[in-house]
N, C-alpha and C positions, 0 to 999 in steps of 0.2 A: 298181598300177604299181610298186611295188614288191615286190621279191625277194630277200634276205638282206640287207636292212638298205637293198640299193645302188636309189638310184631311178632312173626311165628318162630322167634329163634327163643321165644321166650315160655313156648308152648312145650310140653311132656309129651311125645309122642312118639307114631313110627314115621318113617320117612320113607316113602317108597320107589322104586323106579323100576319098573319091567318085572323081574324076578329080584331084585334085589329087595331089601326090606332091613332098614338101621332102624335103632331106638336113639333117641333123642333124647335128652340128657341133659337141662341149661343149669338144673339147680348144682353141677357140679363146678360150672364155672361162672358163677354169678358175680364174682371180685371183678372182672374182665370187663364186666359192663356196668361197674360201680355201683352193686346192690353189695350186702355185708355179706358174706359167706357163710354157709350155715352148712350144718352135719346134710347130706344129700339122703334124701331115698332111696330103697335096693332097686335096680336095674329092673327094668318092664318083662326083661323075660332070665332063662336060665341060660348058662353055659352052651349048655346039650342042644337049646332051643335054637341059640345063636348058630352056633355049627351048623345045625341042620339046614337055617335057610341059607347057611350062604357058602353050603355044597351045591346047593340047585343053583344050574344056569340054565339058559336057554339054548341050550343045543341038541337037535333032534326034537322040540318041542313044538315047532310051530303052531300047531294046531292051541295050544293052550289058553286059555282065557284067564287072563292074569290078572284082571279086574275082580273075577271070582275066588279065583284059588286064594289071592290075597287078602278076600272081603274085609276081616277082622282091622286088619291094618291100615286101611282104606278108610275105613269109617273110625278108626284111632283118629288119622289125620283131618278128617271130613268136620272132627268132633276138638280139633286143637284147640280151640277159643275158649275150649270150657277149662282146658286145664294148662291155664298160665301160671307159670312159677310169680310168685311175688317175694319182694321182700322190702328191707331199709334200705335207704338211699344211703351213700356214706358219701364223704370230702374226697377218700384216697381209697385205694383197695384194702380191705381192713373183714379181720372175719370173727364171729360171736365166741362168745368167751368158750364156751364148749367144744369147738369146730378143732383149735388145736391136737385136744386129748385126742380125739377120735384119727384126727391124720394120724399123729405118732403112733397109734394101735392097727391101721388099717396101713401103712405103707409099707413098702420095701426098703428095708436099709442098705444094702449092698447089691448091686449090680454084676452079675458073675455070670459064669457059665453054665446053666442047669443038671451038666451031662458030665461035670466033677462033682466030687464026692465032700459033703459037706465037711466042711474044717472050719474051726475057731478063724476070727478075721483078725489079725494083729498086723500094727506097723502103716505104712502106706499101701495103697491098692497104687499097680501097676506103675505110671510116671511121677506118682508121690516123691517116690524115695531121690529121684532124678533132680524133682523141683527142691525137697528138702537139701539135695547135699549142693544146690547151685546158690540158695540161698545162705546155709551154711556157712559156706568157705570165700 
């Protein structure tokens, strides 16, 4: 799985196995492997896309030629060499000046229950308030 030095974990691709089929993804974790972190690319496919393959399993399928049905993805992977993420080497895990704004704009601040009813977040979440009054007193 390697080819001039560069290995496939550092390749933009799908990954496939029987019916299953993941999109590959390095330039989102490049600090991991001490290149600089940078704003990442949109994901290779859609939401709707993702779903779809991976409602399909192999059951009752036998007959399926999965080399075919998959072609697309096959030849993503077949074709990894050509599209290796690159970047800056760094000392320590470290990421471009840009990289921040965009985390704070694209993450989730609060971790909850999707199936409550949005509310203002004040105070501590859940054993906060537990650790503040042990620290407290």
């Amino acid at each position: 799985m390697c080819t001039n030095g560069v290995s496939s974990w550092r390749s933009r691709c799908y990954i496939i196995f029987w019916d299953v089929v993941e999109s590959h993804h390095p330039e989102r974790v490049l600090r991991q492997f001490g290149i600089v972190q940078g704003i990442p690319r949109d994901v290779l496919m859609s939401r709707e896309h993702h779903k779809r393959l991976h409602d399909i399993n192999r059951a009752g399928r036998r007959g399926v030629n999965w080399l075919q049905r998959h072609e697309s993805y096959v030849a993503s992977w077949q074709n990894r060499h050509q599209e290796i993420v690159g970047g800056e080497q760094a000392e320590a895990p470290t990421v471009s000046d840009d990289y921040m704004q965009w985390y704070i704009n694209h993450t989730v601040w609060y971790i909850s229950n999707p199936g409550l009813s949005v509310r203002e977040v004040t105070g501590f979440q859940n054993t906060g308030a537990g650790f503040n009054l042990m620290v407290s007193s």
